[in-house]
N, C-alpha and C positions, 0 to 999 in steps of 0.2 A: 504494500500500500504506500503511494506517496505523499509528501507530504500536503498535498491538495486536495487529496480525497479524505486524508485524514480530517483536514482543517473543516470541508465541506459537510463531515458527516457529524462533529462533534457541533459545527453551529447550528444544524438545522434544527428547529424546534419542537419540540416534540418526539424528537430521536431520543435515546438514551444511551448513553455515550457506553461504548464498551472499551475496555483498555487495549490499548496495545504494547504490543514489545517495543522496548526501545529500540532505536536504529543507535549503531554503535557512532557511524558517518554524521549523525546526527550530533550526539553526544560531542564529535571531535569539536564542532564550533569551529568550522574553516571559512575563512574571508575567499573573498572572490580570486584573489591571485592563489591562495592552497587552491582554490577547486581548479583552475585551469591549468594550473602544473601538474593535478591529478588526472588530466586529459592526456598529457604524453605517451603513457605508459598506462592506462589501466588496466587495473588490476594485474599491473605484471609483480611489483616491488612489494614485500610485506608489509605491514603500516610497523610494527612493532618496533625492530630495530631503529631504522630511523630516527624513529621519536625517541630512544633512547639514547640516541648516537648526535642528535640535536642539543637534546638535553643536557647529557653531557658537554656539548661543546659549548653549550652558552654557561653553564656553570663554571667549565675552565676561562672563559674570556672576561667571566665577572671578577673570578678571582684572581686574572692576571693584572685586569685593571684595579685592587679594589676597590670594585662596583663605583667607582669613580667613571667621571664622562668622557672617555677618550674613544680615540676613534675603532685600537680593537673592541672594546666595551658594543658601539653602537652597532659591529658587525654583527655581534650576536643572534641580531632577529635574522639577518640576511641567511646566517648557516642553518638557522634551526628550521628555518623556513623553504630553503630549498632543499634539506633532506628529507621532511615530515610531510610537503608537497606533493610532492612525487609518489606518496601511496595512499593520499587522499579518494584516487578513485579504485581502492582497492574495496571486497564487500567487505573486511572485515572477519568474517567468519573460523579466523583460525581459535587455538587454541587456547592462545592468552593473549588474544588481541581485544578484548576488553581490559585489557592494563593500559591500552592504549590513549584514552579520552582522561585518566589519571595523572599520566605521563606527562602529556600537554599541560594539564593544567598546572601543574607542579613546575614545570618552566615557564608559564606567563607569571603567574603568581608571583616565582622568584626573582624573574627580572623586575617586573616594575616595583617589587617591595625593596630589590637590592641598591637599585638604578636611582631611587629615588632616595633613599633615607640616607644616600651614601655619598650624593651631589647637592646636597641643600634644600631638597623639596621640603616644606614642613610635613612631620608627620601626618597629624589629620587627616590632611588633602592626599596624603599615598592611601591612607585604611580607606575613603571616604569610596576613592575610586577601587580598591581591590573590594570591600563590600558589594559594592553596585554591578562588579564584573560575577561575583562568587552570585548575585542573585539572578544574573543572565541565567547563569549556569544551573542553578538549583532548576529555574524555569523547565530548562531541556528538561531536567531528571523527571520533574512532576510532571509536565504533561500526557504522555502518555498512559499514565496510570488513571485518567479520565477521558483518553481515547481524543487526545489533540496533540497536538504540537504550534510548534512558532511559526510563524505565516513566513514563508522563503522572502516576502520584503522585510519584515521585521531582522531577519537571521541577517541578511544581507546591511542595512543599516546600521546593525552592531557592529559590523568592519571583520568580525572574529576577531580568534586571538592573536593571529598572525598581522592582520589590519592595525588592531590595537598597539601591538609591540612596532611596528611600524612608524604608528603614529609619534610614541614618545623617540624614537631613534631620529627623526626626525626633527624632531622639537630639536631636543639637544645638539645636534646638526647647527642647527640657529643659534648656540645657547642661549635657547628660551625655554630649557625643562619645566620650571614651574607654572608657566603660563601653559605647556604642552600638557599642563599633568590638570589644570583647573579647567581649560578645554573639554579634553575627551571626559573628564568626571562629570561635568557640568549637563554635555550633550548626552552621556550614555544615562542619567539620571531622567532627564526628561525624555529620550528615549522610552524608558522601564515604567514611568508612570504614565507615559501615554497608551502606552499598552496593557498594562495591569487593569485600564479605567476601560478601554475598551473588551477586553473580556469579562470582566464584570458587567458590565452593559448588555453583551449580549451574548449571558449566560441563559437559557431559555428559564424557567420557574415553574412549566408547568407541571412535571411530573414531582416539583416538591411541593407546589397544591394539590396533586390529586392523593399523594403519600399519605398528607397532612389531614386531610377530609376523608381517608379512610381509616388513618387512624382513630379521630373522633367518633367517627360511625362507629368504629369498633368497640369502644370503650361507653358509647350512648348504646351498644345492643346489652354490653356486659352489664352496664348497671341496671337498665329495663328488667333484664333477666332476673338479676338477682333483687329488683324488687317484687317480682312475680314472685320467686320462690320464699321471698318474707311475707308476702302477703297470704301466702297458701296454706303458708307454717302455721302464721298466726290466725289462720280462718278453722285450719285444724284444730286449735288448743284453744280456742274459744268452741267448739263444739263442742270438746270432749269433755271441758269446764261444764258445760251446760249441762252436758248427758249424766254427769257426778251429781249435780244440786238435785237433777230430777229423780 
């Protein structure tokens, strides 16, 4: 199922949304340049290694530079991004390539947490933006488990996390890190609530009015009942009273 058939079957009203599995491809959170580096080769490259092999190399580049802004430092997105690229259009499907959507995130995280706390960004504004990225993220995990996902423009507007590391490598490029880092926190935040409001919007409500009205019916037949059976009881024990006196 893709993600339009998903998005179409979870808005319509009156449907009741069944879950789906997660898509792993989903989970990775790739920007527009991973997905077309993922075109080269599909499905030839394993996504695993890579991402490992990425990760690695931006961890070694952070600690050549201590996470300070130089220019190996800002290479970092360019390596993680064209080795973890390239098996974007893979299915996924192997054996531990759900370690894979961990992996990644564990190297955006670390970058922009390193990159910034270690170049003068104030703190705040680094948590304020890894928060807002970690609640993209939660998004992917949760949707499915109410048989939706993120709308391929929403996914695309988030830039990914390839997009995102990008963005700040770039800033610093300028040295305008903090302005780079008040930027994308600013935009990815009204991003998240613009969308949080539209799905709440149009959440359909009617199978939790009809839930809701059947539970009361249920609970207005229980207590009729068992005032029938009080009423029977004590129609009993007034006769039997009676049948005693005579």
């Amino acid at each position: 199922m893709t993600a339009g058939e998903a998005n179409g079957r979870a808005e319509r009203p009156g449907r009741r949304c069944e879950p789906l599995r997660p898509d792993l491809r989903l989970l990775r959170d790739d920007g527009r340049i991973c997905l077309l580096l993922g075109r080269i080769a599909p499905g030839a490259v394993p996504p695993l290694l890579p991402a490992l092999t990425g990760a690695l190399i931006v961890g070694t580049l952070l600690v050549a530079g201590h996470g300070r802004l130089t220019g190996i430092t800002l290479f970092a997105p360019v390596a993680a991004l064209l080795l973890s690229g390239l098996a974007s259009g893979h299915p996924h499907d192997g054996r531990f390539d759900w370690l894979v959507p961990p992996v990644l995130r564990v190297t955006e995280y670390g970058y922009l947490a390193v990159l910034g706390l270690a170049s003068g960004v104030p703190g705040p504004l680094v948590s304020v933006l890894l928060v807002v990225v970690v609640c993209l993220h939660r998004d992917d995990v949760a949707r499915p488990a109410v048989g939706t996902v993120r709308r391929d423009g929403v996914r695309a507007a988030a830039l990914g996390w390839d997009g995102r590391m990008l963005v700040i490598a770039v800033g610093g490029a300028f040295h305008a890190l903090p302005p780079a880092y008040g930027i994308l926190t600013g935009y990815l935040v009204v991003l998240l609530v613009h969308e949080a409001v539209r799905t709440w919007s149009s959440t359909p409500v009617t199978d939790v009015r009809v839930r809701t009205t059947a539970a009361d019916d249920g609970v207005t037949d229980r207590t009729d009942a068992g005032k029938a059976r009080t009423d029977r009881t004590g129609g009993a024990r007034s006769a039997t009273g009676t049948n005693g006196e005579a």
